[in-house]
Every structure is written in structure tokens, then in C-alpha cells.
C-alpha positions as CSV (number, residue, x, y, z in Angstrom):
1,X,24.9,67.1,-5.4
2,X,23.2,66.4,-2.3
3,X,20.8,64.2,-3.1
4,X,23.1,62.4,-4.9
5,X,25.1,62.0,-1.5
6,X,22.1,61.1,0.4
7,X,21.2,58.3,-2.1
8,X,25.0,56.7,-2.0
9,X,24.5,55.4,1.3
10,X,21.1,53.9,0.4
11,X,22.6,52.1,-2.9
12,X,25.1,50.4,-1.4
13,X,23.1,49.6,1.3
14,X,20.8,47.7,-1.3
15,X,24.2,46.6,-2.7
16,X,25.2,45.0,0.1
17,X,21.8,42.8,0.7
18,X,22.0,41.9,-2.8
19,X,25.2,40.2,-2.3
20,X,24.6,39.3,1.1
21,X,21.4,37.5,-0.5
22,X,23.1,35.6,-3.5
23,X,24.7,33.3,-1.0
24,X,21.5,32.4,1.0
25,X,19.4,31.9,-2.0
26,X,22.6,29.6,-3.5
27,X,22.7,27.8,-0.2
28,X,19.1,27.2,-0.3
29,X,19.3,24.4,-3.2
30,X,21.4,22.3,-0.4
31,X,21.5,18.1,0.2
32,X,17.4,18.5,1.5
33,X,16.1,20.0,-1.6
34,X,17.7,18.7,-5.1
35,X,17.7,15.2,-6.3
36,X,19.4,13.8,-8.7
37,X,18.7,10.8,-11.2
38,X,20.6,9.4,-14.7
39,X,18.3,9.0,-17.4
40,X,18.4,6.3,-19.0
41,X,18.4,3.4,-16.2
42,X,20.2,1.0,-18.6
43,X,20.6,-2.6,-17.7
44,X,23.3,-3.2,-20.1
45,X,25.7,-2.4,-22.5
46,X,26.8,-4.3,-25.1
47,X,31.1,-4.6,-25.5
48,X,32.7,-1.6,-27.4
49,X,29.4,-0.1,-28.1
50,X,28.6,3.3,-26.3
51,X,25.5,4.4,-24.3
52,X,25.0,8.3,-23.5
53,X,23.5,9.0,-20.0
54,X,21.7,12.4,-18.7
55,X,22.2,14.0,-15.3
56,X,18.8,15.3,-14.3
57,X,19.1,18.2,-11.3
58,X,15.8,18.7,-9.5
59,X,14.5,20.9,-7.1
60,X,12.1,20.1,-4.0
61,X,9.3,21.3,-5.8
62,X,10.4,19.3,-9.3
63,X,11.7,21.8,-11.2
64,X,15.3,21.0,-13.0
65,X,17.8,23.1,-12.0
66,X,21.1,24.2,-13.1
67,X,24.0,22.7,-11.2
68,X,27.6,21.1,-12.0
69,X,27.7,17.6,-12.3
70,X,30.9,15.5,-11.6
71,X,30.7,11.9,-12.7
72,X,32.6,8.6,-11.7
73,X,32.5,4.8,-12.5
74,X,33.3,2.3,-9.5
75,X,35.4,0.3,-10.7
76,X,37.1,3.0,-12.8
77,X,39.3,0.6,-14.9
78,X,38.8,-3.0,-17.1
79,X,34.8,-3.0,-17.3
80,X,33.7,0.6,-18.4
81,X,35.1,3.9,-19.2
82,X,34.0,7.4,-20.6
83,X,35.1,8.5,-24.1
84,X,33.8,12.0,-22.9
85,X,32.2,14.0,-20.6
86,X,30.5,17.5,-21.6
87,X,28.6,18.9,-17.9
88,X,25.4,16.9,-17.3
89,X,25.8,14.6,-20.4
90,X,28.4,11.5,-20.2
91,X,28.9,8.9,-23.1
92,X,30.0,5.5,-21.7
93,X,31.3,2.5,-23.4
94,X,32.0,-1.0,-22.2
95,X,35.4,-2.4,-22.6
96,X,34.4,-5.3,-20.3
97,X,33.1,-8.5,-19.1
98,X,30.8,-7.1,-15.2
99,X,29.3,-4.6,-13.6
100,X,29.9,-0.8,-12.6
101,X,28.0,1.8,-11.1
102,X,27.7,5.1,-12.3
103,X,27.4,8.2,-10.1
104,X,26.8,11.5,-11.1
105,X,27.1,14.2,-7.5
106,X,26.1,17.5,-7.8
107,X,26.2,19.8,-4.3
108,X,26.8,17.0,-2.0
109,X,23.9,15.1,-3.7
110,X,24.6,11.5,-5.5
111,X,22.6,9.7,-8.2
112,X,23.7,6.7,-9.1
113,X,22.7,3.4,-11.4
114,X,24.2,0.0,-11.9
115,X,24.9,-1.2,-16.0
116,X,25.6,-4.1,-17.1
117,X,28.6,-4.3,-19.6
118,X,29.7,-7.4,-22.4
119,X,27.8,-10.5,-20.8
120,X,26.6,-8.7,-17.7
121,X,22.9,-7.4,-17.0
122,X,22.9,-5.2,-13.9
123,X,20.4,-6.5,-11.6
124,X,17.5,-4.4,-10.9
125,X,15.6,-6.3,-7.6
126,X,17.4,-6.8,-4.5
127,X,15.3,-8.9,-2.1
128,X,15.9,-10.4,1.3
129,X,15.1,-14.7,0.9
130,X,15.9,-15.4,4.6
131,X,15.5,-13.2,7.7
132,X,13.6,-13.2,10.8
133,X,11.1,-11.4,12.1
134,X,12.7,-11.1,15.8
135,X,15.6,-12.8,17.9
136,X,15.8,-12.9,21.3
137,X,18.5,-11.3,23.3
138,X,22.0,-12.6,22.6
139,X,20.8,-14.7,19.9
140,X,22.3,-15.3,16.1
141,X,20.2,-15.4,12.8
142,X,21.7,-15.4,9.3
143,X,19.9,-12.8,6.7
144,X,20.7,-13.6,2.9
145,X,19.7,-11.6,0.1
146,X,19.5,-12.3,-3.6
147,X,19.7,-10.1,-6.4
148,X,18.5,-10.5,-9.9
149,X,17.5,-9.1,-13.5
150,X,14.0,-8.8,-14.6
151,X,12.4,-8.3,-11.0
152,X,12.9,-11.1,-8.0
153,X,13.6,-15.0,-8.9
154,X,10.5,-15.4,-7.4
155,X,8.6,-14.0,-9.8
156,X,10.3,-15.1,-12.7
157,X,13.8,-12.4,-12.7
158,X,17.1,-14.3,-13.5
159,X,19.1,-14.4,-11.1
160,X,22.9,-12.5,-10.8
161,X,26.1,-12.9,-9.8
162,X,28.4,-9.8,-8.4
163,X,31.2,-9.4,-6.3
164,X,30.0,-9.5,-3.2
165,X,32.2,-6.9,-1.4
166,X,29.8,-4.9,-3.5
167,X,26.8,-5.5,-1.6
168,X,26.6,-2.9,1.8
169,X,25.3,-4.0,5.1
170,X,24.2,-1.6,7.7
171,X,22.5,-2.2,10.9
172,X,20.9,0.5,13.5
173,X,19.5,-0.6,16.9
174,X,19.9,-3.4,19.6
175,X,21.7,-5.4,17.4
176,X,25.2,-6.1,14.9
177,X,26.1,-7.4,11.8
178,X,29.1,-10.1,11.3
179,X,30.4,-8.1,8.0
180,X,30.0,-4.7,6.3
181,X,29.4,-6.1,2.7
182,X,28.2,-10.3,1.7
183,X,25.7,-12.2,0.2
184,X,24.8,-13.6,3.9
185,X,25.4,-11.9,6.9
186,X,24.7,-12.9,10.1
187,X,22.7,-10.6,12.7
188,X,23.0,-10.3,16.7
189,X,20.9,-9.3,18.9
190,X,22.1,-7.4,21.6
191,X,22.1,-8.7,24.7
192,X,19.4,-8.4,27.8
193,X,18.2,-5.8,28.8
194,X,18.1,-4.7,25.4
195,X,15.0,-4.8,23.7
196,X,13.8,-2.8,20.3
197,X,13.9,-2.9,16.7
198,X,16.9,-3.2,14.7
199,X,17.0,-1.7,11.6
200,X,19.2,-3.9,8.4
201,X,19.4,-1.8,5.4
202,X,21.7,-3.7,2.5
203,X,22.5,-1.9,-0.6
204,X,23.8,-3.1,-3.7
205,X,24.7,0.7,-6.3
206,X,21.5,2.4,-6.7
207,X,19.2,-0.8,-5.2
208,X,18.2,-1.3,-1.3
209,X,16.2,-3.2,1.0
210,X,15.5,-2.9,4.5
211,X,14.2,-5.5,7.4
212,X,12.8,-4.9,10.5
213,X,13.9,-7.1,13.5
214,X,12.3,-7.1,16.8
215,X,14.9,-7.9,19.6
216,X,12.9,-9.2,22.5
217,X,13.6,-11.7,25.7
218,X,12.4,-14.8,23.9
219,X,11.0,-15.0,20.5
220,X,8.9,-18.0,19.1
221,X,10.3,-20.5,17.3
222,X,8.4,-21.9,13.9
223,X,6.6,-25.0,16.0
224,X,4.9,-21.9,18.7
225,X,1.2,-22.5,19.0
226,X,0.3,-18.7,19.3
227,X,-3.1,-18.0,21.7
228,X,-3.4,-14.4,21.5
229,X,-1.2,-11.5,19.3
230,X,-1.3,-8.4,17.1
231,X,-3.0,-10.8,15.2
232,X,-5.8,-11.8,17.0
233,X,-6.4,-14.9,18.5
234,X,-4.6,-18.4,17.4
235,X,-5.8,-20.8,14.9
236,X,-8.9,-23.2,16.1
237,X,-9.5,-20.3,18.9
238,X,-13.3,-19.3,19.4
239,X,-12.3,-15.6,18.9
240,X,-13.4,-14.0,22.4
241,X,-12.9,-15.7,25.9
242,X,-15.4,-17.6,27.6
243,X,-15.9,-15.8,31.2
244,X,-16.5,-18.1,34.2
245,X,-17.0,-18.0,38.0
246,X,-18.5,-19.8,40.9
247,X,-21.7,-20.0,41.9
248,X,-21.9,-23.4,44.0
249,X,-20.3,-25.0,40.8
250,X,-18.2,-24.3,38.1
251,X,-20.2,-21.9,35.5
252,X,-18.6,-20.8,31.8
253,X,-20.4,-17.9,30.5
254,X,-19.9,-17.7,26.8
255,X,-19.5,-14.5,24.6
256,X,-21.9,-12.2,25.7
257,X,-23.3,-14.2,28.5
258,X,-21.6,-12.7,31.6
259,X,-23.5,-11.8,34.4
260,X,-24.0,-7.8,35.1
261,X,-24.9,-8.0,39.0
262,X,-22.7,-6.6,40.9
263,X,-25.0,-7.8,44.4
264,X,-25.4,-11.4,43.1
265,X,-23.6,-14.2,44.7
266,X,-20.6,-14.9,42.5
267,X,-17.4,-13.7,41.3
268,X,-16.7,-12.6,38.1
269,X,-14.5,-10.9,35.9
270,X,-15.3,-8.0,33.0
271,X,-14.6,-10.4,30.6
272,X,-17.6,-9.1,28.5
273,X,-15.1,-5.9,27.9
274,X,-12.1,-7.9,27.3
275,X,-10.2,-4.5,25.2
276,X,-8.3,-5.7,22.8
277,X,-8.3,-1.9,20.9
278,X,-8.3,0.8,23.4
279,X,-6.4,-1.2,26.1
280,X,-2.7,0.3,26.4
281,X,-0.3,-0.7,24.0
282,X,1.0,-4.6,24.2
283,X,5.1,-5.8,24.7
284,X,7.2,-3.2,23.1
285,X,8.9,-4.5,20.1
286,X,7.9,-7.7,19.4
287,X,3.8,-7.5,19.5
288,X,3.5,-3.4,20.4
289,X,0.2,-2.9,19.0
290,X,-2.8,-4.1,21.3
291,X,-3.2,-6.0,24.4
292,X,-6.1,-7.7,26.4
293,X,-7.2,-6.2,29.1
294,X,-8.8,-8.3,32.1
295,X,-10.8,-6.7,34.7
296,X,-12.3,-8.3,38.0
297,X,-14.9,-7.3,40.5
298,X,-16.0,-9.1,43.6
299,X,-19.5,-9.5,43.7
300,X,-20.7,-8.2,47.0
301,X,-23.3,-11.1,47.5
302,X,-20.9,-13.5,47.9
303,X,-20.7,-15.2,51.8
304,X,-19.3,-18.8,51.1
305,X,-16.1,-19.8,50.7
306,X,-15.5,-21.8,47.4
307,X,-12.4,-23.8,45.8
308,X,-9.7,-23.9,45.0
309,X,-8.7,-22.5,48.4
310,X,-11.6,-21.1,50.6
311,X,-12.0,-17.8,48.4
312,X,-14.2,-16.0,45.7
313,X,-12.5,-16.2,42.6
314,X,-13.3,-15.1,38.9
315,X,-11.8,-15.2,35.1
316,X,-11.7,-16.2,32.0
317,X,-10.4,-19.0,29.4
318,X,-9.6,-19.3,26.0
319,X,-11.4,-22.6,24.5
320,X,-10.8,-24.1,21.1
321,X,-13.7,-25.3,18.8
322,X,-12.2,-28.6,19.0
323,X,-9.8,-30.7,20.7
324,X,-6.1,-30.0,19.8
325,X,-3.1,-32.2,20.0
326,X,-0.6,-30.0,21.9
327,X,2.1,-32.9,22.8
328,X,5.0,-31.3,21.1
329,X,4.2,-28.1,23.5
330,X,6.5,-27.9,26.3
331,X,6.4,-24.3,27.4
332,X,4.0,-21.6,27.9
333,X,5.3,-17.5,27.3
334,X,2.8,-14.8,28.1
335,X,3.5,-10.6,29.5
336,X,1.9,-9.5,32.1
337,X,1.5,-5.9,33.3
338,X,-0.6,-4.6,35.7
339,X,-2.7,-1.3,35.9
340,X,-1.5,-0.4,39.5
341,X,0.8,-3.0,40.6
342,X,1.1,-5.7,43.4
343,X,-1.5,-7.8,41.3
344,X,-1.4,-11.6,42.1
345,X,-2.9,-13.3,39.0
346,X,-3.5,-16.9,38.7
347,X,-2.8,-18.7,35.5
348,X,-4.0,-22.4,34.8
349,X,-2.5,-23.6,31.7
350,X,-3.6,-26.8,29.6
351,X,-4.3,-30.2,30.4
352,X,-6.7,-32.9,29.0
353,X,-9.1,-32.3,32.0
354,X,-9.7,-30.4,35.0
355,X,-7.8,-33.3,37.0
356,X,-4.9,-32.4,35.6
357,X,-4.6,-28.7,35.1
358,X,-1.4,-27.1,36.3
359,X,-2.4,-24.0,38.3
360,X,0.7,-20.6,39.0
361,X,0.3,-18.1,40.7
362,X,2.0,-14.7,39.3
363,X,2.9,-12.1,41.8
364,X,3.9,-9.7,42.4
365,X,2.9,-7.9,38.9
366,X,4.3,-4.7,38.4
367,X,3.0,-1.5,36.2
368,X,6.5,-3.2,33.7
369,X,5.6,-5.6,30.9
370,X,7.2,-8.8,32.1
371,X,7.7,-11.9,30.5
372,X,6.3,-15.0,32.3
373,X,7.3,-18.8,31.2
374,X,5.6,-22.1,32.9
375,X,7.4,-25.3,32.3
376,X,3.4,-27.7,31.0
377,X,3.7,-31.6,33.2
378,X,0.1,-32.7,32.1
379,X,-1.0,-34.7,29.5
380,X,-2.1,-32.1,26.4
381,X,-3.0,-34.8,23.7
382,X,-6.6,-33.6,23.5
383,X,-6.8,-29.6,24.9
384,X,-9.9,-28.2,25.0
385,X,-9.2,-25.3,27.5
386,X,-5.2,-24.1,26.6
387,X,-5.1,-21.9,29.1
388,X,-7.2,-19.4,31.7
389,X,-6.3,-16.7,33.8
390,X,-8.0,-15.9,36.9
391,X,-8.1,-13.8,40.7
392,X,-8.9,-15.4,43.7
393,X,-10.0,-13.0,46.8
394,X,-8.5,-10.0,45.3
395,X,-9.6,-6.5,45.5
396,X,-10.8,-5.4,42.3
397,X,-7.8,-5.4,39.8
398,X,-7.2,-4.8,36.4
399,X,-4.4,-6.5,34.5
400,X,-2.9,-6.5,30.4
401,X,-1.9,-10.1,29.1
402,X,-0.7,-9.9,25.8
403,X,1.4,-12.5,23.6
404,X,0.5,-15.6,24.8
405,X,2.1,-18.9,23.0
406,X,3.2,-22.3,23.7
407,X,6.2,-23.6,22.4
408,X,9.1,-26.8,22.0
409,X,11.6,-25.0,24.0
């Protein structure tokens, strides 16, 4: 009798964690861990005929699980309709001319598919056909999408018509949509200072797409002539900067070339290491991956003043492997940023010879990515030399320039 009094306590002890457990190990097949998916993912059903679907319950690690199923058409009446329902199985018949999607939810987790019913195929491609890639601040873009049967139009799906109250917009980010649910929506960048990317997800049933925007001061238009990016260096560019300096005369130092004295009478800038790798990363947003990175040193055997204005000076140029037309140009963009701050940088933008450069001076440059634009005056019909950037009698300095363009506006 006493040991069986001394072992009550213990068994309901183990009682209780039992049912204390059942609970945790219940609550453990939650929203993160189960997914669920109908099986078949039919594309149509033909009027008064019948289609039976499966409710598949799985597990994080794949393994089907048993869990109730509820199941629901949108819209629930005139297109499609259940003749009966028996836990994870449904059988569904069309009674209609469109399109309805079928859910099945089980513990807060949805799966879903889009049928086709009568004359109606369901489409199974969603695709974005117009969207940019950024807007600048305050700025309006439309975004359309397209669905359509058979993969995209493009390559060769039919298109398809739905109501389009049926297709969900969502935006996240520096920016907002003109509607919740259309074809074509328009976006909106949020105004300065906002910069970022804005995240459009549009959903049609069981289909999405996404489209990342980049919201930045000034984007380029479709006419830009881009110089340096993410992507390298422009079309036409020789793809590394010609270095140059003075040394009693203009001198250009190809690829490679630059002089390594630092007690030799000239100028010059690192342009040898231009980084366009292991330099901090470019503009946030619109180009964030890589920027160039310009270093100059005074050489210490300089003594004589030189132009443009009684000082040593030293830099580097991007040069085309032929003459371009850049007429239509009227602008040049470019971020600065510098590695300490209080930089002055000198940038001489394009011209059809050295008589008719235009020459700005940036300053003060701060450890900020800002955006610079020049207004171009000289002639640009045949450009050689589209723009260089240089330091004139300045302590030794190092400075990021990063998406460079020209452009109409």
C-alpha cells in the first residue's frame, strides 16, 4: 500500500506532461511548417461535367499529414459548385461560363488553384509587359500585367480575359499604387528624400509576380548615354580610364601606363588601381553594387606651377574608341562621395576639343553619396573624351564616382 502511494504522485505527474505535451506537439504543425496544395492543377472543366480534386497536407520536412480541410469557391455561385465534399477530397462541377478559384485551408494555411469552367481556361502565367526599373522621386509610371493559358503570350500562351477586380496589387516601400486590384496600375514614387526599393507583388488566385523598383533622385530616361554602372562601362568605352597629368604638357597614360614615382615631377592620380570591386558599395538603390574609386597623390618633385590655374593637378578620363555623336545629350548625372570629406573635385565634361571643354568644380564633397548634374554648352557632335575628373593642388584625396550618364533632360 505504500508503494502504491508513493507511485500516485509520480503517475500523475507523467500524466500531467503528457497532456501538457499534446498541445505543444499539436501546435508545432503551425502556418511555418505545413503546406498545402490541390492535386490536380486543372485548367478547365468542361460544363456539367465533374472534376475531383485532392487536398494534400505536408509537413516541413515533406511528409503528409493528417489535418481538416475546409474548402471554398470564389465566386461561390453561377460558375462552379460542389456536389460533395468528403474531408480532403471535393468533387466539383461547372455550371458556368468563367473562372473560380478553389481554396482548400487547413490550420491557418491556404492552397489554392484557378479552373477554368464551360469556355474558360484558367490562366496559368502571369507576367508583368510594362514596368520600370526605377522612378525618380515624386514621379508616376504605369505597370500592366498580362495573364494567359499555355505559358506567357510571348512565348506562344493564349492570352485571357478575367475580371479584373480579380487581379491583387500590393506595394511595400518608398512608393504607392493608384488601385488595390486592375490590369494596369499606376506606381508612385515617394517623394524626396525618399530613396529605396519598392516592392509590387500582383496576384491573380494561385499565380504572382513581383517587380523591383528602385526609387532614386533622378532616374535615366531610355535616350541616357550611360558612362560607367553596375554594368561596367558604356557602349564604345575603352573599358579602363586613361590616366593623365602634367609634365610641361598635357600627357595621357593609357591602361597600365601610369607612372609609379612618387619624387618625379608630375601629378598624378592612382588611376592604375581604379577599384571597381573592392571599393565601397555605389548609390544605394539604383546602382548599389560597385563604385570607382579615384585616388591622387602629389608627386613631391613637382616646383612649377602649371595650367589651368597655377597648380599641380592630376586625373583621369574616360575615352571612346571612336568619335560619338552626343548632340541629343543635354545633361550630365554622376554621385560623388568622398573618403573623408571636404574634397573639391574637378569635373570636365564633353566637348569636341579641348577649346571647348566645360570645366566644374565640385565642393564641398561629403562622406554622403550625392547626386551632381552639369547643364553641357559645347559642341558634342564628334566626342572623343565624354568626360574626366580631376584634382588640382589638393592634398592627397580619395573619392567614389559611380553612375555616370548623360541624358535629354
Amino acid at each position: 500500500m505504500k508503494k502504491f502511494l508513493f507511485l500516485s504522485p509520480l503517475l500523475l505527474i507523467c500524466a500531467f506532461i503528457i497532456i501538457s505535451c499534446a498541445p505543444e506537439r499539436k501546435s508545432r504543425l503551425n502556418s511555418d511548417s505545413i503546406v498545402v496544395r490541390i492535386e490536380p492543377p486543372i485548367a478547365n472543366v468542361p460544363l456539367d461535367t465533374t472534376k475531383t480534386l485532392t487536398a494534400i497536407v505536408r509537413n516541413a520536412k515533406g511528409d503528409i499529414v493528417d489535418l481538416p480541410v475546409t474548402w471554398s469557391i470564389d465566386p461561390s455561385t453561377g460558375i462552379g459548385a460542389f456536389d460533395s465534399v468528403t474531408g480532403k477530397t471535393a468533387e466539383f462541377r461547372a455550371i458556368g461560363n468563367g473562372i473560380v478559384t478553389i481554396t482548400a485551408l487547413s490550420n491557418g494555411v491556404t492552397g489554392s488553384i484557378n479552373v477554368g469552367c464551360g469556355s474558360y481556361h484558367a490562366p496559368d502565367s502571369i507576367v508583368i509587359t510594362s514596368a520600370p526599373d526605377g522612378v525618380s522621386n515624386g514621379k508616376s509610371v504605369p505597370i500592366t500585367v498580362q495573364l494567359s493559358y499555355g505559358g506567357p503570350v510571348a512565348s506562344g500562351g493564349i492570352a485571357v480575359s478575367v475580371d479584373t477586380s480579380t487581379i491583387l496589387w500590393d506595394v511595400s516601400g518608398p512608393g504607392s499604387l493608384s488601385a488595390s486590384s486592375g490590369q494596369t496600375v499606376t506606381f508612385t514614387a515617394n517623394p524626396a528624400p525618399a530613396l529605396g526599393q519598392a516592392t509590387v507583388k500582383i496576384s491573380f488566385g494561385n499565380l504572382s509576380v513581383t517587380k523591383l523598383i528602385s526609387v532614386a533622385e533622378v532616374v535615366p530616361t531610355a535616350d541616357a548615354v550611360m558612362i560607367y554602372s553596375d554594368n561596367g562601362f558604356g557602349p564604345n568605352l575603352i573599358t579602363e580610364p586613361y590616366g593623365y597629368f602634367h609634365w610641361g604638357d598635357w600627357n595621357w597614360y593609357p591602361p597600365g601606363t601610369y607612372p609609379e614615382n612618387p619624387d618625379a615631377p608630375v601629378v598624378y592620380p592612382t588611376t592604375s588601381k581604379v577599384d571597381t570591386t573592392a571599393a565601397p558599395s555605389g548609390v544605394p538603390s539604383i546602382d548599389p553594387l560597385s563604385s570607382l574609386k579615384f585616388e591622387y597623390y602629389k608627386g613631391s618633385g613637382l616646383t612649377s606651377p602649371v595650367w589651368p590655374s597655377g597648380n599641380f593637378y592630376g586625373g583621369f578620363s574616360f575615352r571612346y574608341n571612336s568619335a560619338q555623336n552626343l548632340t541629343t545629350m543635354t545633361k550630365l548625372y554622376f554621385y560623388v562621395r568622398g573618403a573623408s570629406g571636404g574634397e573639391d573635385l574637378i569635373v570636365q565634361n564633353v566637348g569636341n576639343a579641348s577649346t571647348n571643354l566645360h570645366i566644374n568644380t565640385i565642393k564641398p564633397i561629403t562622406t554622403n553619396w550625392q547626386l551632381y548634374s552639369i547643364t553641357l554648352s559645347a559642341a558634342r557632335t564628334s566626342v572623343t573624351v565624354p568626360v574626366s575628373f580631376f584634382f588640382e593642388a589638393a592634398p592627397d584625396s580619395t573619392v567614389y564616382i559611380d553612375y555616370i550618364y548623360f541624358d535629354v533632360e
